[in-house]
C-alpha positions as CSV (number, residue, x, y, z in Angstrom):
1,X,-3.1,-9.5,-6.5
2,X,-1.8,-6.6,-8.9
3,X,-0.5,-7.2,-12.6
4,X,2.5,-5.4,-14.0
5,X,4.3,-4.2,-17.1
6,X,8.0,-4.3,-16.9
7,X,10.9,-2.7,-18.8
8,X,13.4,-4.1,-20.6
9,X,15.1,-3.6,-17.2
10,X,12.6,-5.3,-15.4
11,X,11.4,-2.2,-13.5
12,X,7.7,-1.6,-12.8
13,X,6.2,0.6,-15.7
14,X,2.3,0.2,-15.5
15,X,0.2,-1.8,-13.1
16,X,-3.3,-2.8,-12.9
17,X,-5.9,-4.5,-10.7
18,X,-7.3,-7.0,-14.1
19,X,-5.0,-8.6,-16.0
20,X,-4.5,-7.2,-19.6
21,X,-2.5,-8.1,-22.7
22,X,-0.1,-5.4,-21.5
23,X,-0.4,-6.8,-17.7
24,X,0.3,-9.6,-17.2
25,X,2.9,-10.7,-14.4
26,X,1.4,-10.8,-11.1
27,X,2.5,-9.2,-7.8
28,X,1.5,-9.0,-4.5
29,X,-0.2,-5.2,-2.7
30,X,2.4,-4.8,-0.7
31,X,5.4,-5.9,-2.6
32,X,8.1,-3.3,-2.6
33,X,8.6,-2.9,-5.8
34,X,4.9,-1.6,-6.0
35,X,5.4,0.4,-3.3
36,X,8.6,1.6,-5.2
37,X,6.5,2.1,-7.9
38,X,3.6,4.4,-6.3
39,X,6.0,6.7,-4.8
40,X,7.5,7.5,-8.0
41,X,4.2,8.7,-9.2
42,X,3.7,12.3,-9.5
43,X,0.5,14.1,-8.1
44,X,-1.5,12.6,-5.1
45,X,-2.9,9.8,-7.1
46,X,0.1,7.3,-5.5
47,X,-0.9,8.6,-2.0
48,X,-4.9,7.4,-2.8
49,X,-3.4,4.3,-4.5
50,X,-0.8,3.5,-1.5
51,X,-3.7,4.4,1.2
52,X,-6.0,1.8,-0.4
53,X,-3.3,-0.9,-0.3
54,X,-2.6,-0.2,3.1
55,X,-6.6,-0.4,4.0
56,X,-6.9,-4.0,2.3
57,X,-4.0,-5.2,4.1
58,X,-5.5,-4.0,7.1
59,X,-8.7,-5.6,6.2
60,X,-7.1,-8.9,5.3
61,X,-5.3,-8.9,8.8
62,X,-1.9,-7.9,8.1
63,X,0.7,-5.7,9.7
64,X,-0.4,-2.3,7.5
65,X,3.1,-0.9,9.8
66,X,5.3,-2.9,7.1
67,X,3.9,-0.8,4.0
């Protein structure tokens, strides 16, 4: 599970693997919306990110081919 800060529009602004006062809705790896999120990011940091998602859904037996 990740936690997320929204906007006042309800888009993904910040997420994190601990919740934190700022943090505090929780979503799943692979939602979309993450995804969404991660792609938006600039620099390879959302490639590392999105790689590491994909690994633990792997791990945890699901189709990584969705993500």
């Amino acid at each position: 599970m990740l936690y997320t800060k929204r906007n006042t529009s309800g888009e993904i602004v910040m997420l994190s693997k601990e919740p934190t006062s700022e943090c505090n809705e929780t979503i799943a790896p692979d939602s979309p919306e993450v995804l969404a999120f991660l792609a938006d990011q600039p620099g390879s940091a959302s490639h590392f990110i999105a790689s590491d998602l994909k690994n633990n859904v792997d791990l945890l037996g699901g189709d990584s081919d969705t993500i």
